[in-house]
N, C-alpha and C positions, 0 to 999 in steps of 0.2 A: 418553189417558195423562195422570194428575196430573203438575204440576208435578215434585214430589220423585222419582215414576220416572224422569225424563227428566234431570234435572242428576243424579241417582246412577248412572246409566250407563254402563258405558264408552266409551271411543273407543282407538282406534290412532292412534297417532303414529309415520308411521317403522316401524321395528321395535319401538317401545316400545307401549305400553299402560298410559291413565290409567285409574285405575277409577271415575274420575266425572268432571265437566265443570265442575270447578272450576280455575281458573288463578290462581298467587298472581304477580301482577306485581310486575317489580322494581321494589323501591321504595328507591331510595337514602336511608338511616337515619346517613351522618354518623356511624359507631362505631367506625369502625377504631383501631388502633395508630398510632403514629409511621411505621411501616416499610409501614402498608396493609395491617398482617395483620385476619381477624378478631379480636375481642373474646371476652370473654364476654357483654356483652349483644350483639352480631353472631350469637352462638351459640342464645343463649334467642330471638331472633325466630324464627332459621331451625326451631327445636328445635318451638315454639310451632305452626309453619305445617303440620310434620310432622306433629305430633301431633293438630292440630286436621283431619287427611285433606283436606287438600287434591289433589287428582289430579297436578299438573304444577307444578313450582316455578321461577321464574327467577330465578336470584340479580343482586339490583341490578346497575345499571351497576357494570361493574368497569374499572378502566383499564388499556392497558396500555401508558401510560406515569406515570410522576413529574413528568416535565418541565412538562407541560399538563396540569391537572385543575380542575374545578370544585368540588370538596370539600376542604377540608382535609385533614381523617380521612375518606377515599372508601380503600375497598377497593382493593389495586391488584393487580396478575397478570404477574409478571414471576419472572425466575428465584429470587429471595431469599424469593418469597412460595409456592414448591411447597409444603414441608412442610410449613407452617401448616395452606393449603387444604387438602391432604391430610386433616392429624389432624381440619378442619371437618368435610368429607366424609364422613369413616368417623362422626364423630361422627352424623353423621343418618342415614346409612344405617341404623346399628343399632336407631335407632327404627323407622325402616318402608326395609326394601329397595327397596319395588317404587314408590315415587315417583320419578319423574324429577326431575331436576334439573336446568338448562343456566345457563349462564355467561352474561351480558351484556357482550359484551366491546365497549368505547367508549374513545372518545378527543374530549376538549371544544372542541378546537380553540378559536373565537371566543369559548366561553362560559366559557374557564377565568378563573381571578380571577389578575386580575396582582398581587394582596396575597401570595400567598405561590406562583405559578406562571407559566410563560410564555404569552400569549395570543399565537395564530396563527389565520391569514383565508387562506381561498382568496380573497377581495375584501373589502375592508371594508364593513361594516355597519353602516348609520348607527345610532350610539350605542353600538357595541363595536367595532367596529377590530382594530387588532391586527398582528402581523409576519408580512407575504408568506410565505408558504409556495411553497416551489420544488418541481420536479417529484423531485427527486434525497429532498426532505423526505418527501414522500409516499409516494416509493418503501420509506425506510427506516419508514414506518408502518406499510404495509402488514407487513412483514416484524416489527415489534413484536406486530401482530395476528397473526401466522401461528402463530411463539413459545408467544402468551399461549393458545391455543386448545390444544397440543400438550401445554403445562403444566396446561389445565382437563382433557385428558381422562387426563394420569398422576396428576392429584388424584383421579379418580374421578368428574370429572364426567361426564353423560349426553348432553353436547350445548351446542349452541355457537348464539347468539342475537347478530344482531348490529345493532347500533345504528343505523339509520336514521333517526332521529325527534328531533322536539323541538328541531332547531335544535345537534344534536351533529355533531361532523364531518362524518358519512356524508351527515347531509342538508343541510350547506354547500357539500358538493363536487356532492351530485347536483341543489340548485335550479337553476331557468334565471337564476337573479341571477348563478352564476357564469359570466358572460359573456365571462371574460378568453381570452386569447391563450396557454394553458398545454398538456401534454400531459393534465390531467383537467379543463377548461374549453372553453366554448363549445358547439361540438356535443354532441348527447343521447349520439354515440358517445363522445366523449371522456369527457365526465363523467358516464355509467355506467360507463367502463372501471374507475374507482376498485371501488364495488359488486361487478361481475366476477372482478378480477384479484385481490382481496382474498378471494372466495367459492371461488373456485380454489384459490387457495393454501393454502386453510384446510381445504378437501376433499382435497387431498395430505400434508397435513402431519400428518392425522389420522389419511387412510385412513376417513375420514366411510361412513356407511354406516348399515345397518338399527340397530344398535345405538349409535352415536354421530350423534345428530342434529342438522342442521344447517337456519337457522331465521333470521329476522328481525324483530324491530318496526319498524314503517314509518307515516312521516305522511304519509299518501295525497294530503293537502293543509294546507301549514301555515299558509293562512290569512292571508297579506301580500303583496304585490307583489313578483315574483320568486320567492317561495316556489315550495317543493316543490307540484306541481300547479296550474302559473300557465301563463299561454298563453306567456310569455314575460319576461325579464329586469327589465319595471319594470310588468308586466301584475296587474293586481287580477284578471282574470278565472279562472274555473276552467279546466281542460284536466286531463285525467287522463291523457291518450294514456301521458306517459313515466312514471309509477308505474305502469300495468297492465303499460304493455313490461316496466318493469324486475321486477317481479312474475314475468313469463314467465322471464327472462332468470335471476334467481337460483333458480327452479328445475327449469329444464334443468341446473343444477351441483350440484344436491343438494337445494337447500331441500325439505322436506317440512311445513312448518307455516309462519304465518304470524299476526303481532303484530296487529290494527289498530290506528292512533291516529291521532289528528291533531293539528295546531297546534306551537305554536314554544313557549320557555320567554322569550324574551323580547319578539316582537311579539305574543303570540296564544294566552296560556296559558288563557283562558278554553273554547278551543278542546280543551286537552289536557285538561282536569279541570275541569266543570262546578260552580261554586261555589253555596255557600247557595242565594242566591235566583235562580240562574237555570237549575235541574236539566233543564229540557226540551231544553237545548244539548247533552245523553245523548242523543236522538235522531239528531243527525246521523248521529254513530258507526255505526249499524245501517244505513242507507244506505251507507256506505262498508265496510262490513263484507260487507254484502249483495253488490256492487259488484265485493267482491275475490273470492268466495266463486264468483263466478258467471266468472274467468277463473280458475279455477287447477283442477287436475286434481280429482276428484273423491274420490282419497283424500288431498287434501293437506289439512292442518287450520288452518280459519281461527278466528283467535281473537278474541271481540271483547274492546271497551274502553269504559270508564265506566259501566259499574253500581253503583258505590256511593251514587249520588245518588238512586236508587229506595227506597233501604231498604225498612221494611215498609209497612204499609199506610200509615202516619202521613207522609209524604211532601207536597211542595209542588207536585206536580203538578196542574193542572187540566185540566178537559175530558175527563176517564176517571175511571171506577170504580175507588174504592179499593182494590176485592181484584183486579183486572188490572195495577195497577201498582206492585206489589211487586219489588223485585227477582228474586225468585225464578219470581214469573207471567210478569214481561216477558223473565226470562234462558230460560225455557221455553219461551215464545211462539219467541223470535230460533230458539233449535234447532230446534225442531218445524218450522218454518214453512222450515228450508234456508238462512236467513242466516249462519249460522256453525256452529260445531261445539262451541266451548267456549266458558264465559263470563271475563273477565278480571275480579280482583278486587284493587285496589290500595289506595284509604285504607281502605276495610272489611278487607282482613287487617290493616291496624294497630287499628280496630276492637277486630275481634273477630277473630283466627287460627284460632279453633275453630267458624266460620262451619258449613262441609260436616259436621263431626262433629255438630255440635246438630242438624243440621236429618234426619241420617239417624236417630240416635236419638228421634226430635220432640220436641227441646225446643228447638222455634224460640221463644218465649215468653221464650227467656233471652238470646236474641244480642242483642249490644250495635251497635249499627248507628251506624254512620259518619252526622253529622249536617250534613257540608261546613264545618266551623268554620273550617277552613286553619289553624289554628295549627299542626298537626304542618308546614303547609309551611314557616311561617315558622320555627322550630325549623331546620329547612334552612336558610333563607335568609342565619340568622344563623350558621351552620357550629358547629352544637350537636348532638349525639345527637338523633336522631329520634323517637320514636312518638305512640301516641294519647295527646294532653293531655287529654282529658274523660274517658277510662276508667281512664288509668294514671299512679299516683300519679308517681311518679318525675319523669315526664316532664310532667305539672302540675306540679312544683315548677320544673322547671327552666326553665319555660315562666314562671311566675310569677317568679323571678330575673332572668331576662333580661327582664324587664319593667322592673323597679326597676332595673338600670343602665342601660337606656336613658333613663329619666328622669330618671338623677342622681340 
């Protein structure tokens, strides 16, 4: 089977059904409101990802709280922001019904900016810090997360995605660095009960089920000492034991699909997002993709992570033939071969959104392929509206502005 049969394909998710094997990863874009509502350009991405037939959609980290956030203008999911999502919701529905969509729902804990939010630590992090989080704190997060998931599914949304990754709350509470003396510290039971009692509550409060799915991105290993997937609290080594547990553990409560990622956003980002010149670091992923693939039930769906450093042939990969390490030969190869199920696609839908539509049509010839420039990351960094700066004027301008005030 070519290439193009195999990613135009369907899969089951859940009670849902992608009609290809395209994943748009949430990709936090900085366009919110004052209040965390969508935009209108929050509107034209999502509109853009629709229309370009993406299979499965995850809307960015969304928070659900104000208090702690890493974005300025970041989406938020709390009771003042229903209606908005709503009117987003139905807005894209009416483009294509039968896309899923699920919520990312997070909380930044250590990684929020204390410029304009409060940063909180289950333990401090050498060179972020932050104020003790107590068990009674946690308690009422959990119950923020219960809320926001109750509120994404009377928006309309399809399902509920939850943050494990990158050095966001879930996986500050669940590394072995959290070695403290607390009721979600120390032991692997204590600090999955966070994950757990969070996954439960979210399955009660929904009523989660074939039609409302319920899901996570997870850093299998984030790649620093004490990190998620470390032998232990100041340990460099690998250990997977408690990501495959907890893999097991979130889906005896629901889970029916699954994120891969890895790495941290501030020890180990090369890890989460393979840059310019080092795109072979896209390989790990598929070993850890492979890895999760091979402990979770058989209809449960793993997704992988970091294919946009493949693009097409034109690529900075060595030691392979050009036409096998195409994004689309390598995202085939991974399905064919049993490593995964779908493929993830994050700076290439800022890219090119209409990725899956050119390539069903065959006008692969015309996609604009994600080239690892990072500027769209720095655009983040600087807490600016998001997208692709080499394809989209707007966002070259505004990329080039914030160049000249940085220089004075």
């Amino acid at each position: 089977m070519g290439y193009k049969e195999t990613l135009l394909s369907p899969v089951q998710i859940g009670g849902l059904v992608s009609r290809n094997r395209f994943f748009a990863q949430p990709m936090e874009c900085v366009d919110s409101d004052a209040e965390g509502n969508p935009t209108e350009k929050t509107l034209q991405r999502y509109e853009n990802l629709y229309k370009g037939k993406f299979g499965f959609v995850d809307l960015e980290a969304i928070t659900v709280t104000n208090e702690s956030r890493a974005r300025k203008t970041q989406l938020e999911i709390m009771p003042r922001n229903e209606k908005a999502l709503t009117k987003f919701i139905r807005a894209l529905k009416e483009i294509d019904p039968s896309i899923p969509i699920v919520f990312q729902l997070t909380h930044s804990g250590e990684i929020s900016k204390t410029e304009f939010s409060r940063r909180v630590t289950v333990k401090p992090l050498p060179g972020l810090g932050g104020e003790l989080l107590s068990d009674e704190d946690v308690d009422t997060i959990i119950d923020n997360f219960a809320e926001a998931a109750k509120i994404a599914q009377a928006a309309g949304a399809d399902g509920i995605d939850l943050k494990f990754c990158h050095g966001y709350l879930g996986s500050q509470i669940l590394r072995p660095y959290n070695d403290r003396k607390w009721k979600y510290g120390g032991s692997w039971e204590n600090r999955s009960r966070f994950a757990y009692d969070l996954m439960e509550r979210i399955q009660r409060a929904t009523n989660a089920g074939k039609n409302f799915i319920l899901g996570s991105k997870l850093s299998l290993w984030e790649g620093f000492p004490g990190g998620c997937g470390s032998a232990g609290p100041d340990s460099p080594l690998m250990d997977l034991r408690e990501p495959l547990d907890l893999v097991k553990g979130l889906e005896e409560r629901g889970a029916c699909y699954f994120i891969e990622s890895l790495g941290n956003v501030h020890a180990s980002r090369n890890f989460v997002e393979a840059v310019q010149n080092e795109p072979y670091l896209s390989y790990l992923h598929f070993y850890f993709a492979n890895l999760l693939k091979q402990h979770v039930r058989p209809e449960t769906v793993v997704i992988g992570s970091s294919f946009s450093p493949f693009q097409g042939m034109k690529n900075k990969l060595l030691a392979v033939e050009p036409e096998k390490s195409s994004l689309f030969a390598i995202g085939a190869m991974c399905i064919e071969d049993g490593m995964m199920d779908m493929i993830g696609l994050g700076r290439q839908s800022l890219a090119d959104p209409f990725t899956p539509l050119k390539l069903k049509e065959g006008r692969e010839e015309e996609i604009r392929y994600c080239t690892q420039c990072m500027n769209c990351e720095e655009l983040m960094r600087r807490q600016r509206p998001v997208g692709c700066v080499l394809y989209n004027k707007p966002y070259t301008e505004s990329f080039r502005e914030m160049r000249r005030l940085l220089k004075g």
